[in-house]
C-alpha positions as CSV (number, residue, x, y, z in Angstrom):
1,X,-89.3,146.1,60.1
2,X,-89.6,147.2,63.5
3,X,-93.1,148.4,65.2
4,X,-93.9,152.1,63.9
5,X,-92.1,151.4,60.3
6,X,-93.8,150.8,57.1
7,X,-94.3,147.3,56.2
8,X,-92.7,146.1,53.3
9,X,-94.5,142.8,51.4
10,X,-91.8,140.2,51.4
11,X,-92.6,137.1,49.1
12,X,-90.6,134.6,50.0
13,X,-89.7,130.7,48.4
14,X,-91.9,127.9,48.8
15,X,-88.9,126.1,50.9
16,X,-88.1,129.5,52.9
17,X,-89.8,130.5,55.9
18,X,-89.9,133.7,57.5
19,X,-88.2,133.1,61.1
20,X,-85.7,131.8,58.8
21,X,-85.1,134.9,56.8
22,X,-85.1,137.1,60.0
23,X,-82.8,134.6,61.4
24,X,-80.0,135.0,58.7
25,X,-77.3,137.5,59.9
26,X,-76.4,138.4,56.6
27,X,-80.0,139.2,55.7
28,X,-80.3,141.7,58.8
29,X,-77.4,143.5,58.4
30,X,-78.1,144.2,55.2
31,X,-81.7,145.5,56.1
32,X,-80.4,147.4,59.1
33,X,-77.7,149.4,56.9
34,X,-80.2,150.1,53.7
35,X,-82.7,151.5,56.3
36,X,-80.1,153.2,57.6
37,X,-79.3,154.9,54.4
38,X,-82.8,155.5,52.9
39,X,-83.6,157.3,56.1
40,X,-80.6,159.7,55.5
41,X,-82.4,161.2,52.6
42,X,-84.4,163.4,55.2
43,X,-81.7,165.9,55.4
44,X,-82.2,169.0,52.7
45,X,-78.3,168.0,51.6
46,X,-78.7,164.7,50.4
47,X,-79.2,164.2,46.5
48,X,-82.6,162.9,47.0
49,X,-84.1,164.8,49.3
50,X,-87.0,166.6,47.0
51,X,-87.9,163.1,45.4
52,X,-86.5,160.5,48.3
53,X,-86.2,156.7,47.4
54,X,-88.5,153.7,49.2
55,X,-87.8,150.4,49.8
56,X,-91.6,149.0,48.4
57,X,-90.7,145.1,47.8
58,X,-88.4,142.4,47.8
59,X,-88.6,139.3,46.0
60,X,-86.8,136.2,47.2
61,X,-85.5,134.4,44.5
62,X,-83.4,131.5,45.4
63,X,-82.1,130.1,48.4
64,X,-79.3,127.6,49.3
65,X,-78.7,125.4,52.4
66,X,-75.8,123.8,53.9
67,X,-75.9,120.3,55.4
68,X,-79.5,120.6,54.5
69,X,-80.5,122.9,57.0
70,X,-78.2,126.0,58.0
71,X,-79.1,129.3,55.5
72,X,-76.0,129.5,52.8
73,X,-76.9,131.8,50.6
74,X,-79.7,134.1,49.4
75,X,-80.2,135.9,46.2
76,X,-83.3,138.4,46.1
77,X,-84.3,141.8,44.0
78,X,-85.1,144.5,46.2
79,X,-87.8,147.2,44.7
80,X,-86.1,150.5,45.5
81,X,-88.2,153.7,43.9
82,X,-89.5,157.2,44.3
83,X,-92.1,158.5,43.9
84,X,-91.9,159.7,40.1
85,X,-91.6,156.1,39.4
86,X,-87.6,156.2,39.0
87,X,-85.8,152.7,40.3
88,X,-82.5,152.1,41.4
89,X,-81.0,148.9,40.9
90,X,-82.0,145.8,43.2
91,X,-80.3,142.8,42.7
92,X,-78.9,141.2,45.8
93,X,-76.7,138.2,46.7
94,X,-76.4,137.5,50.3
95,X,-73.7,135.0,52.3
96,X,-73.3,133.8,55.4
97,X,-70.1,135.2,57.2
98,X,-66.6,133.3,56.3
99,X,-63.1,133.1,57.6
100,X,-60.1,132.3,55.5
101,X,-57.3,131.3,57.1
102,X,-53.3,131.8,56.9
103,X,-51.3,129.1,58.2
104,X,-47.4,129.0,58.4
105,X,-45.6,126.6,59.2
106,X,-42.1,126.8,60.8
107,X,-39.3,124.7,62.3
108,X,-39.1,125.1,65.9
109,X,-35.2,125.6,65.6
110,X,-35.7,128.8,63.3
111,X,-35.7,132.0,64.6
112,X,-39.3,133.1,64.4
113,X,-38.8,136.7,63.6
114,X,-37.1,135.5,60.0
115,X,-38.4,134.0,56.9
116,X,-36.3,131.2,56.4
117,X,-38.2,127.9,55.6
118,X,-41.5,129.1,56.1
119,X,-44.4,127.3,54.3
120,X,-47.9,128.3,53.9
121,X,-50.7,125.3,53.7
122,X,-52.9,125.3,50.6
123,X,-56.0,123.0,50.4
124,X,-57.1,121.6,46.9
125,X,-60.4,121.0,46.6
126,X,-62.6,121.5,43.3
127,X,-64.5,124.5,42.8
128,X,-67.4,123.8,40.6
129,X,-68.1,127.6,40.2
130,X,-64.3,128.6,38.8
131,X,-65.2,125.2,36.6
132,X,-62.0,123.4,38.2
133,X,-62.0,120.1,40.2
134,X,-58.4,120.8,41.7
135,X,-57.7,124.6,42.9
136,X,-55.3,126.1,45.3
137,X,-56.9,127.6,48.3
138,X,-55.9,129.0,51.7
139,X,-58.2,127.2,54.4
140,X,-61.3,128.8,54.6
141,X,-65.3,128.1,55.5
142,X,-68.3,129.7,56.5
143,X,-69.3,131.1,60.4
144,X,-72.0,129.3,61.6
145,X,-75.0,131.6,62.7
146,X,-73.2,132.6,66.0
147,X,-71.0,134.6,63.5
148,X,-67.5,133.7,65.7
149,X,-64.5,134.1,64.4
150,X,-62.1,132.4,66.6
151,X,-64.5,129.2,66.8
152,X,-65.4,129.1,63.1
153,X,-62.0,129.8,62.1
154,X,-60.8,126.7,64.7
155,X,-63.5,124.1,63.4
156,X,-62.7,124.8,60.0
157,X,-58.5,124.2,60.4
158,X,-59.2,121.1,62.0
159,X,-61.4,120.0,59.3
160,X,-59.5,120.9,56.4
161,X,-55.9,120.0,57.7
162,X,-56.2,117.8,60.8
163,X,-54.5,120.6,62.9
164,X,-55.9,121.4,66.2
165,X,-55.1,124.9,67.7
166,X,-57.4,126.8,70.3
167,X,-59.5,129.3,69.2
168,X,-57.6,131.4,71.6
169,X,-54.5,131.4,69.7
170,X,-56.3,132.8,66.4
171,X,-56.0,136.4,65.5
172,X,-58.6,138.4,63.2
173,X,-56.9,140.3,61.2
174,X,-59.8,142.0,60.0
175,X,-60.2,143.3,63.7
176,X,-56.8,144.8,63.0
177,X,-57.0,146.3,60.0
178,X,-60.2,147.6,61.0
179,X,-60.9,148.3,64.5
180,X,-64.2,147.3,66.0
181,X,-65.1,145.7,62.7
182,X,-66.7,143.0,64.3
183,X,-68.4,145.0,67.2
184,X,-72.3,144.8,67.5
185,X,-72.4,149.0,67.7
186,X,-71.1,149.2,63.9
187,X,-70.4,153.2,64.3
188,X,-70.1,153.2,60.7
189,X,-73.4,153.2,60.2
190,X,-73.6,156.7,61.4
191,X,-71.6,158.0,58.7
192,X,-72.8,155.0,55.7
193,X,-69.2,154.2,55.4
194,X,-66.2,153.7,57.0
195,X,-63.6,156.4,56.0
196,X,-59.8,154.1,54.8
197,X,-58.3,156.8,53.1
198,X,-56.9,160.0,51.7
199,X,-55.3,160.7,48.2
200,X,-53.3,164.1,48.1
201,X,-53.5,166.5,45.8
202,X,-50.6,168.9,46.3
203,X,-50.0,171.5,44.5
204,X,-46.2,173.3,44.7
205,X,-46.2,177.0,44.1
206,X,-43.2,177.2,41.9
207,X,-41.9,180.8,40.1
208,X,-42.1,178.8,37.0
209,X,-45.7,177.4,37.8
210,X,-47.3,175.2,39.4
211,X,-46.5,171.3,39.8
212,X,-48.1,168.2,40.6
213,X,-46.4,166.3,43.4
214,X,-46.4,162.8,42.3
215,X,-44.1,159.7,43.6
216,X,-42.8,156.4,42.6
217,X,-43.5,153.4,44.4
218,X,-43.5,149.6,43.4
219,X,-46.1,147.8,43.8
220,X,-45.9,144.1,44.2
221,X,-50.0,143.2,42.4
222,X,-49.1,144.9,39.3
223,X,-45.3,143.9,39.7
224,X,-44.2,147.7,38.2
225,X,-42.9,150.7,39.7
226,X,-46.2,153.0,40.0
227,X,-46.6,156.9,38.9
228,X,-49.3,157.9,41.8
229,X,-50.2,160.6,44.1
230,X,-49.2,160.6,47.8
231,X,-52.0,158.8,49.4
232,X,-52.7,157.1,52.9
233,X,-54.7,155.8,55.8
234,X,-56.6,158.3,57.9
235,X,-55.6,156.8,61.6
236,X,-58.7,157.0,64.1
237,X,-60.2,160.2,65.6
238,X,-58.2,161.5,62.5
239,X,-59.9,164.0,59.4
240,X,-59.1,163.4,55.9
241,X,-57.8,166.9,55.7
242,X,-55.0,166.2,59.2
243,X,-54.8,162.3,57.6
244,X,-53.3,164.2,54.5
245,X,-51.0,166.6,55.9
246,X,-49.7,163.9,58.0
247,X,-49.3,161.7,54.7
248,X,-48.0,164.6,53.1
249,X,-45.1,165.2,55.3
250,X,-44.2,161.9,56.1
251,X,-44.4,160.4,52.5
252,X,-42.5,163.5,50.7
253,X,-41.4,165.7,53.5
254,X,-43.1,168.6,52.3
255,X,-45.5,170.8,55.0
256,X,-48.7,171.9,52.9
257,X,-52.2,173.8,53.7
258,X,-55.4,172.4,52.8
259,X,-57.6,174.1,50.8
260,X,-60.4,171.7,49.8
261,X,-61.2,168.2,50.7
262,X,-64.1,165.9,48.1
263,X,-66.9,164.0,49.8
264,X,-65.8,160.2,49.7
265,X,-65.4,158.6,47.0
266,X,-65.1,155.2,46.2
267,X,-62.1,154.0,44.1
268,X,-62.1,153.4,40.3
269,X,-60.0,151.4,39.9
270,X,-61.7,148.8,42.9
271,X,-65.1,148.2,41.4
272,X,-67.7,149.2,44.6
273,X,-69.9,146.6,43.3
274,X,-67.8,144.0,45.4
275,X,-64.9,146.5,47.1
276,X,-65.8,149.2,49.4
277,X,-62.3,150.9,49.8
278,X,-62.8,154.5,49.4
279,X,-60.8,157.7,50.0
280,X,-61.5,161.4,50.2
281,X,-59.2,163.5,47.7
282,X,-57.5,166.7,49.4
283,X,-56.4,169.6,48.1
284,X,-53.2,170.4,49.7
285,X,-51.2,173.8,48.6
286,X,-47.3,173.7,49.4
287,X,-45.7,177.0,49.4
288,X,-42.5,176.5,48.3
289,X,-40.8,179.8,49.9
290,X,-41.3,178.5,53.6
291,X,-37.9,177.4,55.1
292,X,-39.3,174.1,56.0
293,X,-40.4,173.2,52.2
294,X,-36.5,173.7,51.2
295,X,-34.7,171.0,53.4
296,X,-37.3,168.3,53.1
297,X,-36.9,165.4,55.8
298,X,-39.5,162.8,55.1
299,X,-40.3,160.2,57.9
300,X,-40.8,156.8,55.4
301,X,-41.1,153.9,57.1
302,X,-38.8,151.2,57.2
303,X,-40.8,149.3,54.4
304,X,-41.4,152.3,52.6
305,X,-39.3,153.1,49.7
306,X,-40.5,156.4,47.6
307,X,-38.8,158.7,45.2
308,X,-40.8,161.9,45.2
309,X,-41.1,164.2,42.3
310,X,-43.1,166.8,40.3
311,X,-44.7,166.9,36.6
312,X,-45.8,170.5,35.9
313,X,-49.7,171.0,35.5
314,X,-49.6,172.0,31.9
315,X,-47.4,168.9,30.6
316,X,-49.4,166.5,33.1
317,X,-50.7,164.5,30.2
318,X,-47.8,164.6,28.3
319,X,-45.7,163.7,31.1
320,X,-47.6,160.6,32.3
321,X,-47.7,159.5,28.9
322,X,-43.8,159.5,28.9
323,X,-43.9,157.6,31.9
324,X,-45.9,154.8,30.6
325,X,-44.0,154.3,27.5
326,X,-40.6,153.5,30.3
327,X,-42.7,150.7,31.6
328,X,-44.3,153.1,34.5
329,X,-48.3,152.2,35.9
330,X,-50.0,154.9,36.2
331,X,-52.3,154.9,39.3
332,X,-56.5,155.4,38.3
333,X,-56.3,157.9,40.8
């Protein structure tokens, strides 16, 4: 903890030493974001702000080393309570950072822009923990404590497959997907989590009453045509609630008012124990008299292909349960 800050008894294991603890950058980050969070509990909104939770111990339990020196992996109970003697649950498995890696291969004679004869490299290797001494892997290996990417993700191709290629030429796709995921500010912490997502539910005022707008979209995990609600990514400097209108209109074509939007919740379907995609749901009313609710022009893109349409609120159940029995998913959501 840093000067000023309650001290917190760490017990540690007998081949463990302290600098070494503080040293491990999975260790810190994890300190630095549950400090982050307990010390949210000082605003009157929170949930536990009249009885706040305190981080009073944590136990070291184990401890793993790689090439008998560099700090693998840590597995420890932290002692979170309040004051009226109420615990949350503590139990914490720590890792060094990884990279996994994506190689294709392709002739130089092929135009690079297509997908003919493209091959992806697998290693085999056994896996002790999945109890198999043969499985199929992409390339992949732990950072060392510098945490790079681009080196890590270099030494570990040319270990596993003999290729060399510069670090240069590697691209996180994690950096992509998430901008400034890697960065050393971490704005997420001012908000706990980083916002992904917005599921829409929109409403459309028909005479007859109203309807859930639902859609149809394959998707290639569950290998089915899935019954969900428009959904989507909220782009940066974006709000759930202008994310959803946005999805709203370009999904189904259909120009809607929000109404409510849910604090952020993390999907069902994705256990948050290990996956920390999460979404805000919005309430999006359509009126269905405005002129440009009556010529709908969605904007899909070009590897988006949706069929919108609408299940009535009092035969939702019903409905979905139809749709299941044609060989439908129904999304958790």
């Amino acid at each position: 903890m840093r000067h000023g800050e309650p001290k917190v008894p760490v017990n540690l294991t007998s081949n463990l030493s302290q600098d070494q603890l503080l040293a491990f950058p999975a260790f810190k980050q994890w300190i630095e974001t549950l400090k982050h969070s307990l010390s949210t509990q000082n605003k009157q909104s929170h949930t536990f702000y009249s009885s706040p939770y305190k981080l009073r111990k944590i136990d070291i339990q184990s401890v793993d080393f790689f090439g008998g020196k560099r700090l693998g992996f840590v597995k420890l109970r932290a002692e979170v309570s309040n004051d009226n003697g109420e615990r949350l649950p503590g139990s914490v498995f720590l890792r060094g950072g990884s990279v996994g890696m994506m190689l294709i291969l392709q002739p130089d004679d092929v135009p690079e822009r297509t997908e003919n004869e493209k091959q992806v490299i697998l290693a085999l290797q056994p896996r002790i923990a999945a109890g198999s001494l043969s499985m199929a892997e992409l390339p992949a290996g732990m950072l060392d404590d510098s945490g790079s990417f681009s080196g890590g993700a270099a030494k570990e191709i040319a270990e596993e497959t003999g290729l060399e290629i510069p670090a240069s030429d590697l691209i996180n796709m994690t950096e992509l997907a998430i901008p400034d995921a890697s960065s050393d500010r971490r704005e997420d912490l001012k908000d706990d989590v980083v916002r992904y997502g917005t599921g829409i539910l929109a409403i459309l005022q028909k005479a007859s009453g109203p309807e859930l707008l639902l859609q149809k979209q394959f998707r290639p995990p569950v290998n089915k045509a899935v019954i969900e609600i428009p959904a989507g990514l909220v782009d940066a400097g974006e709000s759930a609630a202008d994310s959803a209108v946005r999805e709203l209109r370009e999904e189904t074509g259909y120009h809607g008012e929000v109404s409510e939007v849910s604090p952020i919740m993390f999907n069902g379907a994705l256990d948050p124990g290990f996956c920390n995609t999460n979404l805000n749901m919005v309430h999006v009313t359509v009126d269905m008299t405005l002129a440009e609710n009556q010529s709908l022009k969605p904007e899909l893109e070009e590897n988006e292909f949706i069929e919108v349409f609408s299940l009535p609120l009092k035969d939702l159940y019903a409905g979905c349960k139809r749709l299941e029995e044609q060989g439908y998913a129904i999304d958790a959501r």
